[in-house]
FIDRENBA-814100 format. One line per 2 residues: number of its first residue (from 1); their letters; for each residue y negated, z negated, x negated of C-alpha. Coordinates in nm, 3 decimals, always signed. Layout:
N
NUM	A	Y,Z,X | ... $
This chain:
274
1	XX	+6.562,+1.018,-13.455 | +6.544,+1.093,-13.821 $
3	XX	+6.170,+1.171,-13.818 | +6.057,+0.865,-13.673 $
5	XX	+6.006,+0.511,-13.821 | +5.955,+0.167,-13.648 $
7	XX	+5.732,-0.096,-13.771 | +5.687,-0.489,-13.605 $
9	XX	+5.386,-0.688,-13.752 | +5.437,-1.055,-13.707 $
11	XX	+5.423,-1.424,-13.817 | +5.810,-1.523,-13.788 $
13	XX	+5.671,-1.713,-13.474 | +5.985,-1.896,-13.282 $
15	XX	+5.811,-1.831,-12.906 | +5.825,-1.493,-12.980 $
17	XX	+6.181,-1.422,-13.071 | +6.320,-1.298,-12.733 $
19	XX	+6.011,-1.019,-12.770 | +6.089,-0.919,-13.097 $
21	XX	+6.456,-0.934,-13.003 | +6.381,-0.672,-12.720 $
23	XX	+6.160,-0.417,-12.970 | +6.457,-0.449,-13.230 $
25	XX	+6.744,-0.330,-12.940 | +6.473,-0.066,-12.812 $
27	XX	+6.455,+0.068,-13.197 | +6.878,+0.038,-13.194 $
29	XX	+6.913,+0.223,-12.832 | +6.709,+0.523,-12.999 $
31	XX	+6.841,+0.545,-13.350 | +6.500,+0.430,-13.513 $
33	XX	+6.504,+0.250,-13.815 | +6.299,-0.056,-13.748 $
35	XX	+6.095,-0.238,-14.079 | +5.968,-0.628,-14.021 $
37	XX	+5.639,-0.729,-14.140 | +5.564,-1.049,-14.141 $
39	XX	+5.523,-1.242,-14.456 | +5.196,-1.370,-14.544 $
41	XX	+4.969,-1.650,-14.708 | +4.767,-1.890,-14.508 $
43	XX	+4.417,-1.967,-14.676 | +4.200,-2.127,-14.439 $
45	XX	+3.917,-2.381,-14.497 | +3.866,-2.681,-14.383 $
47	XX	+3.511,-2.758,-14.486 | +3.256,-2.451,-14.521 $
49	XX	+2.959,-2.352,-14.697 | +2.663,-2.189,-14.609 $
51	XX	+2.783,-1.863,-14.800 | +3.092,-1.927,-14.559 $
53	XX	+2.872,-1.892,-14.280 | +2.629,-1.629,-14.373 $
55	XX	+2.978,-1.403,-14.471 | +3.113,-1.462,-14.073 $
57	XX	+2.739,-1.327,-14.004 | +2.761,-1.046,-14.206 $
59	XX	+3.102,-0.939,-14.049 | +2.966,-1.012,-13.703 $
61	XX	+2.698,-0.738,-13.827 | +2.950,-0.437,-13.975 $
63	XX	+3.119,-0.517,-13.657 | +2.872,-0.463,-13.403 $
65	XX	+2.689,-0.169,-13.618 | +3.036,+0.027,-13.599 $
67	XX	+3.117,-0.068,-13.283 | +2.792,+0.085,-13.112 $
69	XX	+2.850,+0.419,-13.377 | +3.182,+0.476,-13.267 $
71	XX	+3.072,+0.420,-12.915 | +2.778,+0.614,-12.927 $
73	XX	+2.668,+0.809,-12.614 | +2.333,+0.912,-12.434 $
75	XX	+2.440,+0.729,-12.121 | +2.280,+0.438,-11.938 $
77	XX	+2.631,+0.290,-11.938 | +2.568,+0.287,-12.368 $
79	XX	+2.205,+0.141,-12.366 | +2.326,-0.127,-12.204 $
81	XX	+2.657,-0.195,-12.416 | +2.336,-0.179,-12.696 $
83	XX	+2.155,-0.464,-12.506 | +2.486,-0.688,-12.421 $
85	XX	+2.623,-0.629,-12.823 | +2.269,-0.730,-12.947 $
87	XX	+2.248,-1.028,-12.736 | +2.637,-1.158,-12.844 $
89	XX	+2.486,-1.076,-13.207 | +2.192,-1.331,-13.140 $
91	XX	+2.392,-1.577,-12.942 | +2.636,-1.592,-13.193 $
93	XX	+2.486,-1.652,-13.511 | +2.245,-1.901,-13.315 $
95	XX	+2.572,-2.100,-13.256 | +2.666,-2.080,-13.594 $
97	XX	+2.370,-2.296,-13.713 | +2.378,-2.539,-13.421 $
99	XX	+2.729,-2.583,-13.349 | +2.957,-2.862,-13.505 $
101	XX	+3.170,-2.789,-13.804 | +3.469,-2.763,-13.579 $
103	XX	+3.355,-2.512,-13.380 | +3.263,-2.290,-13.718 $
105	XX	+3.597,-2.362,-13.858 | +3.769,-2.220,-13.580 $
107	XX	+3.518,-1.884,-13.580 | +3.638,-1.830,-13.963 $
109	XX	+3.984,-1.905,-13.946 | +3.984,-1.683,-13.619 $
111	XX	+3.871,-1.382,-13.861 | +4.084,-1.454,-14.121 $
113	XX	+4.372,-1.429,-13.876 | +4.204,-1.099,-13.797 $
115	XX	+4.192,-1.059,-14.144 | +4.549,-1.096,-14.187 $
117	XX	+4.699,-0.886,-13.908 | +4.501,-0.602,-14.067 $
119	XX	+4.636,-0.612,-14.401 | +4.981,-0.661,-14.270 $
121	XX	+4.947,-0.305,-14.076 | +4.826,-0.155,-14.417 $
123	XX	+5.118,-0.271,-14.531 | +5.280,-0.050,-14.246 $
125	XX	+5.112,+0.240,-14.347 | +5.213,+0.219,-14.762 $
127	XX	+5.537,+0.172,-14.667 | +5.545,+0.444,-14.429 $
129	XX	+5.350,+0.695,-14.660 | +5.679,+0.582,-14.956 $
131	XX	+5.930,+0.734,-14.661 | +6.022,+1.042,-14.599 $
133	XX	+5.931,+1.006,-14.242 | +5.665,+1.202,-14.018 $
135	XX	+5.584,+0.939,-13.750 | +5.575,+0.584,-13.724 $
137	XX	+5.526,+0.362,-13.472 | +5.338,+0.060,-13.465 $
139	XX	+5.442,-0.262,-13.278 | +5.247,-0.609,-13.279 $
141	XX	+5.541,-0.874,-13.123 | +5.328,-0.884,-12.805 $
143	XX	+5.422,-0.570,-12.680 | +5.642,-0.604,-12.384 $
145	XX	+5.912,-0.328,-12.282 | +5.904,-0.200,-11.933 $
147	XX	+6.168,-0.097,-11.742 | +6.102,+0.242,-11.804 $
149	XX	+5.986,+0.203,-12.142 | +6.272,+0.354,-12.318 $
151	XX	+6.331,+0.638,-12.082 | +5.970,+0.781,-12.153 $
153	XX	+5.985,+0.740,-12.524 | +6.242,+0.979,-12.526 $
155	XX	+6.054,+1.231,-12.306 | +5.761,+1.179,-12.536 $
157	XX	+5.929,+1.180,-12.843 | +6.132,+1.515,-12.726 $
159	XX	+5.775,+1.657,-12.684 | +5.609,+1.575,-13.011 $
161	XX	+5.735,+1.872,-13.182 | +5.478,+2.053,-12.908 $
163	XX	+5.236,+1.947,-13.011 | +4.970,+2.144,-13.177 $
165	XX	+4.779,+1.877,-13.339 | +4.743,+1.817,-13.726 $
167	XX	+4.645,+1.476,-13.684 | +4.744,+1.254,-13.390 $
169	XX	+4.725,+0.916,-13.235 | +4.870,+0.776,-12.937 $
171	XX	+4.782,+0.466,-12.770 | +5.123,+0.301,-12.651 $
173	XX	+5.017,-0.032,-12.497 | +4.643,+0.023,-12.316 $
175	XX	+4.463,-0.302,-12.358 | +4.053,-0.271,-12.250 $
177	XX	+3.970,+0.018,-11.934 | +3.962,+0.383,-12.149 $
179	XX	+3.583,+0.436,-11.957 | +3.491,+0.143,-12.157 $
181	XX	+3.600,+0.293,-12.456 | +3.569,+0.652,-12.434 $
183	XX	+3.258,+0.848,-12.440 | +3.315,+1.105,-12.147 $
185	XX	+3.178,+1.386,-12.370 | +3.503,+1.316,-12.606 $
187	XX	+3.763,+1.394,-12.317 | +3.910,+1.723,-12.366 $
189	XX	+4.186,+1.684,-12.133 | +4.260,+1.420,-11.807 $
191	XX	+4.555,+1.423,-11.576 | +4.747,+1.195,-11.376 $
193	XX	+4.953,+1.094,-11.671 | +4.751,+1.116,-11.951 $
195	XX	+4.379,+1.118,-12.129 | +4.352,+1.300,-12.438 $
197	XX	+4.047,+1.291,-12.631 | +3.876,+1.447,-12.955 $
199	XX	+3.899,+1.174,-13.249 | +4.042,+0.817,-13.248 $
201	XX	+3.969,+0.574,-12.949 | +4.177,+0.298,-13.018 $
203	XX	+4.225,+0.053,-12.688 | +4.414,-0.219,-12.899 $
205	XX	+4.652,-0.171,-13.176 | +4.930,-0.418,-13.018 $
207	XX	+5.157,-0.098,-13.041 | +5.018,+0.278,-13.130 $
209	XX	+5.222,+0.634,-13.293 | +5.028,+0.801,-13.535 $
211	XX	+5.172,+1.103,-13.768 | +5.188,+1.143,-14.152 $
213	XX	+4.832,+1.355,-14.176 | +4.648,+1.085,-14.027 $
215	XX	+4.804,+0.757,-14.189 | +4.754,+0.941,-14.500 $
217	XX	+4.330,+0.983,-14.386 | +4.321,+0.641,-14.243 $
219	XX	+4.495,+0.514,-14.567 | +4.257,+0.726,-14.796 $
221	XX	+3.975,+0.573,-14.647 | +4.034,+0.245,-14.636 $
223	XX	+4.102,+0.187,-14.990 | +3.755,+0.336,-15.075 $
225	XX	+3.550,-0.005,-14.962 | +3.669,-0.395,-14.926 $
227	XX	+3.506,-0.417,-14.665 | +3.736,-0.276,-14.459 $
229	XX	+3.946,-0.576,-14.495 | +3.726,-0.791,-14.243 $
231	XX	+3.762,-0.535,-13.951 | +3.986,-0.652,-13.689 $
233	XX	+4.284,-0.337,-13.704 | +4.164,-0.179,-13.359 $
235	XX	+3.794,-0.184,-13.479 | +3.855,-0.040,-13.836 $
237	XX	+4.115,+0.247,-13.724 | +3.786,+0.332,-13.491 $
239	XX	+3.595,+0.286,-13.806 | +3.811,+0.450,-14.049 $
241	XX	+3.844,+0.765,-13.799 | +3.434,+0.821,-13.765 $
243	XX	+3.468,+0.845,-14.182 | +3.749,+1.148,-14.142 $
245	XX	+3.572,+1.495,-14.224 | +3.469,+1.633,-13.859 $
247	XX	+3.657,+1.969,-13.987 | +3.949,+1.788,-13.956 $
249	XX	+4.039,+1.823,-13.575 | +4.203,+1.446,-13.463 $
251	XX	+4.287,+1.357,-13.074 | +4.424,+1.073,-12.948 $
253	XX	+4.608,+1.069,-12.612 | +4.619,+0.720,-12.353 $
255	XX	+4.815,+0.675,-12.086 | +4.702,+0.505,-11.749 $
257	XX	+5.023,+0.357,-11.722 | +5.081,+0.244,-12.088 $
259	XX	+5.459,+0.219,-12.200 | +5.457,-0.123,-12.315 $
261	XX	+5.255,-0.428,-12.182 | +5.011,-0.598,-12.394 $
263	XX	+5.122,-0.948,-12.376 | +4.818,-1.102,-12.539 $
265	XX	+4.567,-0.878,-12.341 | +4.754,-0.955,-12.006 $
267	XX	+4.812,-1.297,-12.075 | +5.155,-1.284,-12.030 $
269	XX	+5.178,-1.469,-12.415 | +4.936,-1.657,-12.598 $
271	XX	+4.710,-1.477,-12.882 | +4.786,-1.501,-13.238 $
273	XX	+4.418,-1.563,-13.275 | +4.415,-1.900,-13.054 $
């Protein structure tokens, strides 16, 4: 599939091999090229600061703000998310202050794992942008090939040149419930395969398609502030779609049954981020 790149963002872990090893013979069985990511530099502290802690505040705040924007909805269902965000916010940077060092240690170097899983899929996206190609495919090495996994990857991909969208995004590997998500005013279509739905609801990024319009918007608009750098990748592709021009018409589609299983979500494999 000349069109069509493959991407796997990792750490070179050893228990994850035989996953890896699985998403590199998927790539092989459909003619995809398939580009490892991986490399990266370790910086984490082992004494902090109080600037260290007010900065893990400060990215608690960006965090939440987007969060409930992206989210936003006049439902009870959203008041309360409001009320439950808010009181995590509190909570939070209470436990900051009263907490042993240990405990704040592991907070930071949790977001600076964050940290560096995001700029490893920007990496992704350069590379992709330097091809020739018109989709790429995202995989973190805790998505988990179904049976079936291969056999509706070619139905979808056989469909792609359907559809009508300029810019596209397609949730692969599911992750939270879509109704927690998804405002239900955004749903443009539902049926018993799919949900597709105006803009970009992201339910994880552990393995997503996106097309060569919208990499190029995400891209665009994440270079514009360094902040972006200390959003977790799910939370700023959310982000980073609210910032798109609303002339520019963006859907992404979610399937109830997602292709691949999110390992990390479904505890089937530890998190990177433990």
């Amino acid at each position: 599939m000349k069109d069509v790149s493959f991407y796997l963002i990792h750490n070179n872990s050893s228990d994850r091999i035989d996953l890896r090893n699985r998403l590199q013979n998927l790539a092989n069985n459909l003619s995809i090229d398939l580009t490892e990511i991986y490399k990266q530099k370790n910086n984490f502290k082992k004494q902090l600061i109080l600037k260290d802690k007010l900065k893990i505040i400060k990215i608690y705040f960006l965090r939440f703000f987007y969060n409930l924007k992206h989210k936003k909805d006049l439902t009870f269902n959203f008041y309360f998310l409001i009320l439950k965000s808010f009181i995590y916010l509190i909570n939070s940077t209470i436990k900051l202050f009263l907490k042993n060092n240990n405990y704040i240690i592991k907070t930071f170097q949790q977001i600076k794992v964050e940290e560096l899983i995001t700029k490893k899929h920007i990496r992704a996206w350069e590379h992709f942008l330097n091809s020739k190609k018109e989709i790429m495919v995202i995989f973190e090495d805790d998505a988990i090939c179904k049976k079936d996994t291969e056999r509706r990857l070619k139905k979808l991909f056989n469909k792609l040149n359907n559809i009508d969208f300029d810019n596209f995004f397609i949730d692969f590997a599911g992750g939270l419930d879509p109704k927690d998500v998804i405002p239900k005013r955004k749903i443009k279509k539902c049926n018993y395969e799919f949900i597709i739905v105006k803009g970009i609801y992201t339910n994880t990024a552990c393995s997503y398609l996106i097309n060569r319009n919208l990499v190029k918007k995400l891209y665009e608009g994440y270079q514009r502030s360094k902040l972006n750098h200390f959003f977790p990748i799910d939370h700023l592709i959310n982000k980073l779609g609210l910032k798109i021009n609303k002339k520019d018409d963006i859907y992404s589609m979610h399937f109830h049954d997602p292709l691949f299983t999110h390992g990390s979500f479904k505890s089937n494999i530890k998190s990177w981020q433990v």
